[in-house]
N, C-alpha and C positions, 0 to 999 in steps of 0.2 A: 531707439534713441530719439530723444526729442530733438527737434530744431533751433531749441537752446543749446544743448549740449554740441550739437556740431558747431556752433558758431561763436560758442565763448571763448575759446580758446582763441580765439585771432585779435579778440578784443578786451581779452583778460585786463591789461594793461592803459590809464589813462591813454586817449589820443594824442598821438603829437601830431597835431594842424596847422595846416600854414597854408591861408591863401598865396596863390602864388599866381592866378591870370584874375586881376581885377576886371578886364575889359567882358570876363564869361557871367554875365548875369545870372543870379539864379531865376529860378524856369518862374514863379510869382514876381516876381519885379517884370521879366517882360512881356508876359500877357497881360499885365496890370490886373491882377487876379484880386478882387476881395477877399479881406482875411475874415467874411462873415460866416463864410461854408468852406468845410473841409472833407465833405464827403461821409457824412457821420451817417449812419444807419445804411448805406451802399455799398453793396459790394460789386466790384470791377473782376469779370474772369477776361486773362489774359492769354488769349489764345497765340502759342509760339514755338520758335523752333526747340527752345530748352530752358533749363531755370536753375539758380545756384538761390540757398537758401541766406540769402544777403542779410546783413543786421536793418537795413533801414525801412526792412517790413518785418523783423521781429522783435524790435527791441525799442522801449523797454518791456512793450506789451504784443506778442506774435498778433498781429493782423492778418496771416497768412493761413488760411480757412483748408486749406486744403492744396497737395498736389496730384496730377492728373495725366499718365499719359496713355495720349492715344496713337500711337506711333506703334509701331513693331519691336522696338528696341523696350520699351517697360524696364525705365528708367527710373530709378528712385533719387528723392532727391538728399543726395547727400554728399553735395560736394563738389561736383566734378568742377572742371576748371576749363571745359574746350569752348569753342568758339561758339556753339550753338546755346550751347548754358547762359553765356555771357548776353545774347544777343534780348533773348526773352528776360533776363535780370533787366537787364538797359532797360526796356519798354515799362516791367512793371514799376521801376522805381522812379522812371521818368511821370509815372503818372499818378501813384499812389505812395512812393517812399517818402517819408519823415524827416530826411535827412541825420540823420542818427551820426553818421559817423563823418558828419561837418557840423556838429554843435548848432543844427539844426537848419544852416543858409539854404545847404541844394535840395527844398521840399518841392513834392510834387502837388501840383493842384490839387488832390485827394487826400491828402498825407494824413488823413485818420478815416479812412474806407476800409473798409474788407478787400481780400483780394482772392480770389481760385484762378494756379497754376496750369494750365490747360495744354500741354505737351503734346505739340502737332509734326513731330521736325524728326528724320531719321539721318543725322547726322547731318544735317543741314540740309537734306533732301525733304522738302516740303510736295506731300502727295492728295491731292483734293480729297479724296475717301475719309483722312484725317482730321482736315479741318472740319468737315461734315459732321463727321464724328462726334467732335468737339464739338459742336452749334447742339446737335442733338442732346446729346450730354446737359446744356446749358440750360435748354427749356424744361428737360424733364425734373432737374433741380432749381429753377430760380425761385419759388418760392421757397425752400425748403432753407437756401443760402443768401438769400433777396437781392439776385442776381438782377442788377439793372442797366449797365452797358456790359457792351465786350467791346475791348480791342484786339485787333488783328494790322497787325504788321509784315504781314508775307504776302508771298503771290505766288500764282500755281500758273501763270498763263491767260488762255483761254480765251486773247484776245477779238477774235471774229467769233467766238461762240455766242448766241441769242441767253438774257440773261432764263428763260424758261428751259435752254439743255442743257444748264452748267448746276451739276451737284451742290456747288457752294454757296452760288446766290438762292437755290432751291431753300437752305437748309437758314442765309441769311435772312432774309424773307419772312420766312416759319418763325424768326425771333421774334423781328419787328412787330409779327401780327401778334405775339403774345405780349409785348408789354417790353419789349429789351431792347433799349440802342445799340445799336453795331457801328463801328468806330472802324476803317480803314485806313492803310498807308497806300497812297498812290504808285506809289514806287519811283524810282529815281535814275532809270536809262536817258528819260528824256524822249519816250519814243510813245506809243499807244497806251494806254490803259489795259489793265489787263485783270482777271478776276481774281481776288474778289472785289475788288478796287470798283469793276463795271458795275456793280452789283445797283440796279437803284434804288433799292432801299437802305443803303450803306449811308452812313453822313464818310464820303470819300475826300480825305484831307490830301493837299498838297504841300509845299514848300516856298519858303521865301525865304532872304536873307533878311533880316529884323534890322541889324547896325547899318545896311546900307539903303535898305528899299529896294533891292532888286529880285528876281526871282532864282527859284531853286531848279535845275534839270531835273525836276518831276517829270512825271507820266501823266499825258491830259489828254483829251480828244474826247472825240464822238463814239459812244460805244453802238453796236450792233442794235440797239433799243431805242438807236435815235439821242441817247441821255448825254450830256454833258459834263464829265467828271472833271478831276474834281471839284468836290463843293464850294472847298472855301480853303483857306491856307493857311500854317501858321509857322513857327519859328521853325528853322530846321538842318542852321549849322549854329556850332560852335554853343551846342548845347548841354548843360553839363551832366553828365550822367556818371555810372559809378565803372571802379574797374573793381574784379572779383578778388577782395583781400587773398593775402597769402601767395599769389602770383608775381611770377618774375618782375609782370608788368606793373605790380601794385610796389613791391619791393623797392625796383627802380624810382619812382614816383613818391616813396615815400624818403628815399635815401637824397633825389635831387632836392626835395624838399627842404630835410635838413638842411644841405650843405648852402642855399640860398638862403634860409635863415642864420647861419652861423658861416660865413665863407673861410673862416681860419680851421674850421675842421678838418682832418687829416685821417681822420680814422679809418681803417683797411678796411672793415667790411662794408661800412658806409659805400667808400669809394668804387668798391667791389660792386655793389648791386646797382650804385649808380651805372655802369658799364659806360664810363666815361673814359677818355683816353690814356693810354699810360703820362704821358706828359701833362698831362692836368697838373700833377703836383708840384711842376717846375716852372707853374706855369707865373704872369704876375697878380694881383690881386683883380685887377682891370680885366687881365682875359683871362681868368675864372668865371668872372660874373659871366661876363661877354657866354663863355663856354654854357655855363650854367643853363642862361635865361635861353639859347637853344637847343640845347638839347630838351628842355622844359616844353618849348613850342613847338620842337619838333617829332615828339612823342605826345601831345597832346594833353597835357600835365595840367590840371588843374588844383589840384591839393592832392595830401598823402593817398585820398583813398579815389579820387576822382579824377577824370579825364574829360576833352568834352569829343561829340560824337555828330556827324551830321546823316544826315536823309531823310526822309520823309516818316523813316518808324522813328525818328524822335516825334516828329511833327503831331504823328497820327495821338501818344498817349496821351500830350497835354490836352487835344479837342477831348478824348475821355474823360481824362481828369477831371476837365472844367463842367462836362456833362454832369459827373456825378458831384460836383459842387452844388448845381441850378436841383437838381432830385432831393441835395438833403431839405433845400429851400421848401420845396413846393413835391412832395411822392408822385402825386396825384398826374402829373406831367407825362403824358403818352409819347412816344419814340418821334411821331407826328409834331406834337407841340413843338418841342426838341428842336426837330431839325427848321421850323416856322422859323424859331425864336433866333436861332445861332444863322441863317442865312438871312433875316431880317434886320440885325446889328452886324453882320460882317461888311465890311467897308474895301472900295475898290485900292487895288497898289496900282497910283499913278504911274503912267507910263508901260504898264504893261498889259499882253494880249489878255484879253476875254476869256478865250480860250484855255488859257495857262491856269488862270488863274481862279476859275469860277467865278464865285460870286464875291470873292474877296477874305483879307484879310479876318479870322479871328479877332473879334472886340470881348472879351470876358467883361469889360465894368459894364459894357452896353448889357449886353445879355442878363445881367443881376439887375437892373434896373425895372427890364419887363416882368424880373420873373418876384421881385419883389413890390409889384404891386399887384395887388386881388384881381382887380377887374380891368388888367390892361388891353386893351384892344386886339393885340395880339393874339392873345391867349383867347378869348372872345369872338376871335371872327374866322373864317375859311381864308386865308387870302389866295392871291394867284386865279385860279379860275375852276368854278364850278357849277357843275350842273343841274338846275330846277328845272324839270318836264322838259320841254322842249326849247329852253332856252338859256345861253349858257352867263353868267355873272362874273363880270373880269372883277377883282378889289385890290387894292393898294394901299399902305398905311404909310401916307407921307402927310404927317400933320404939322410941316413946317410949309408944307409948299401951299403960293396961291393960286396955282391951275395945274389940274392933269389932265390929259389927252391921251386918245387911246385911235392907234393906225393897225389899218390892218389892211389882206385883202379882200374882206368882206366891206372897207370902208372906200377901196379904194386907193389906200395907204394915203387919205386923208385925213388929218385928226379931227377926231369928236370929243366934244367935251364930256370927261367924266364928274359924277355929282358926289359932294362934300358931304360925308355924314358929318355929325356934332362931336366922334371921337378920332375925328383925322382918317378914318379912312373913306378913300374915293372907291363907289359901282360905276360900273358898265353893264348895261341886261343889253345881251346880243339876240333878238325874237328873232335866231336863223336855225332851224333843225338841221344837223350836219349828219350825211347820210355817211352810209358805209363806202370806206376807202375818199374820203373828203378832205382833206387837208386845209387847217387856217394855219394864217405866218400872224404876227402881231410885236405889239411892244408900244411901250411908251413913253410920251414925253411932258417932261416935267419943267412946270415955268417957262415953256417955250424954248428953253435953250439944252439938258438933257435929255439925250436919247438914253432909253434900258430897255433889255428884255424885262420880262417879269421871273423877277430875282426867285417865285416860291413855284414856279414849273419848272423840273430838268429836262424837260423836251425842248430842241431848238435845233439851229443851223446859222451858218453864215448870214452876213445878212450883202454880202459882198462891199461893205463899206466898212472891215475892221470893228464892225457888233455884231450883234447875233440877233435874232428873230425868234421869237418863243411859238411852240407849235401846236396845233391842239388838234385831234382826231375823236372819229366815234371811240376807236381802240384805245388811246390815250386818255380817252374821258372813263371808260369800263375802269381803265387799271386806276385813276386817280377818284374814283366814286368812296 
């Protein structure tokens, strides 16, 4: 049975839609996504705990390349309706759905990409061997499927484990080094980071609230590697993702719909899957709506087929998405570029920690800017810090500013002036050979009045003044050559 045929039947029949939460932006209006790239020639595998074969990656045209599981259960996809199905639908259509069955509002950044289903979850039991599994799986086919990010939205643990004894950043790693972005969810306890989230070659996204500027109880800190996750952060409540037609949940959500577009309706099975109260219908016109608009809010209702959904696995598939927007742009874009590009226009959330937050805020217009010019600087140069023979190159690309200074404990944590190329970015050549077990602190200041770490090293530490101090070692300098 094709993946048509199990899914026509739910949509045999025009949509009846109704927006019904104006205040739930769709996912392109709030990263400020250009509509130049939709992910065309990329395909996204979506590594998860389960997958229902949803219209808004098969219709009118299945973009849905394949489904995959690596789990013990060898699950087919046809259907099922449980929570883990549900949770891997969410991610891939938050980052690659069309919006199909919203007459096209709720797209995802990609919404004309390929996608492969990659089934990590044994009832919701996510076991590292699996995700592993899946990584492996990914590289032995990405040319085959032009497999160029994956997202991962789970976590297995493995908080104190070094990322060299954890099977998953072993197998995340092995991506990167072949050509494949790896896209993670922080998670959302609010406590440590934990893998694959640790992973440092992960671009590891966090959480923030978008309508208010405050932050999301993500997962952040210092993992075992010294690295500071996560990277950067993007939207990650009151996001709108889909619910699985056919379901009680979608049922209800389609019948409140209704009865909010027509409040003199009466109909019994309406009212029935609304599972609104028996007194509703005695109720007056005033507290119906009143009735209505909460139970709408408090089931999460955003139209007939939509809900919205918060944590961090929303968060993590728009950074994919937008990934594979910047690759239809530009192929030739190494995992490395990537993450340059997107920690180099991510932008700080005022008012909160460093820590929390990484390097800041998701900028998507910024991002198509660099990657829409040929010879932008960015794309052109190493930044952060690098190693020639015996002596190491700090650079920075700030071509608005009129001085950068660069402190360290090699200066004394006095600033020295760093020198202006002619495309905005400032060197620093440090003629200090750093022996084994050597430790530099650094960072710098801009215009005299901003302190940063340097935003393209994830090594760092407090700097005991509420910033951080970027870190550099022989061993750091091996892993970053």
């Amino acid at each position: 049975m094709s993946y048509s045929d199990i899914v026509r039947p739910l949509i045999s029949e025009p949509t009846r839609w109704t927006y019904v939460r104006d205040w739930v932006s769709p996912t392109l209006v709030r990263l400020d996504s250009p509509r130049k790239a939709a992910g065309r020639g990329v395909s996204i595998a979506i590594v998860d705990a389960g997958f229902y074969p949803h219209p808004d990656l098969l219709f009118p045209l299945c973009r849905v390349l394949g489904h995959f599981d690596f789990s013990v259960d060898d699950e087919p996809l046809d259907g099922r309706t449980d929570a883990g199905n549900w949770h891997g639908t969410m991610t891939a259509v938050i980052a690659a759905g069309n919006g199909f069955l919203g007459q096209g509002l709720y797209r995802g950044p990609a919404y004309l990409s390929k996608v492969l289903l990659l089934k990590a979850g044994e009832k919701l039991s996510i076991r590292p061997h699996a995700i592993a599994r899946a990584l492996k799986w990914v590289i032995e086919q990405k040319d085959r499927y032009h497999i160029r990010v994956v997202n991962i939205s789970l976590g297995v643990g493995e908080e104190n484990r070094k990322s060299e004894r954890s099977l998953v950043d072993h197998w995340i790693r092995k991506c990167v080094n072949s050509g494949i972005c790896v896209v993670v969810a922080a998670g959302n306890s609010g406590g440590t980071v934990g893998s694959p989230a640790k992973s440092p070659e992960a671009i590891t996204v966090g959480g923030y609230f978008d309508h208010c500027d405050e932050m999301f109880h993500s997962d952040y800190g210092f993992t075992p590697d010294r690295v500071l996750k996560p990277d950067l952060i993007a939207p990650s409540a009151l996001v709108a993702s889909p619910i699985l037609p056919g379901t009680p949940q979608q049922k209800r959500a389609a019948a409140l719909c209704r009865l909010m577009a027509d409040p003199e309706c009466l109909d019994e099975e309406t009212l029935k899957n609304a599972q609104l109260p028996e007194s509703y219908s005695e109720n007056s016109p005033d507290d119906r709506s009143n009735e209505l608009l909460g139970q709408a809010a408090g089931h999460k209702v955003v139209g007939t087929y939509y809900e919205h959904a918060d944590g961090t696995s929303v968060a993590a598939p728009m950074v994919a998405g937008t990934i594979a927007q910047l690759l239809e742009l530009r192929p030739e874009l190494t995992p490395r570029d990537i993450r340059r590009i997107l920690l180099q226009t991510s932008r700080r959330l005022p008012g909160a920690s460093r820590e929390r937050q990484g390097r800041g805020i998701l900028r998507a217009a910024d991002a198509f800017k660099i990657v829409e010019q040929e010879n932008h600087p960015v794309l052109k140069t190493i930044l952060g810090t690098e190693r020639v023979e015996n002596a190491l190159v700090f650079r920075v690309y700030e071509p608005d500013a009129e001085k950068v200074e660069v402190a360290g404990d090699f200066t004394d944590w006095k600033t020295t002036p760093m020198e202006r190329r002619d495309d905005g970015v400032w060197e620093y050549v440090l003629e200090l050979p750093i022996s084994d077990g050597e430790k530099r602190a650094y960072k710098f200041l801009y215009d005299g009045k901003r302190w940063e770490e340097d935003r393209h090293n994830p090594y760092c530490e407090p700097d005991r003044m509420g910033g951080l101090n970027s870190l550099i070692d022989r061993d750091l300098l091996l892993l970053r050559a």
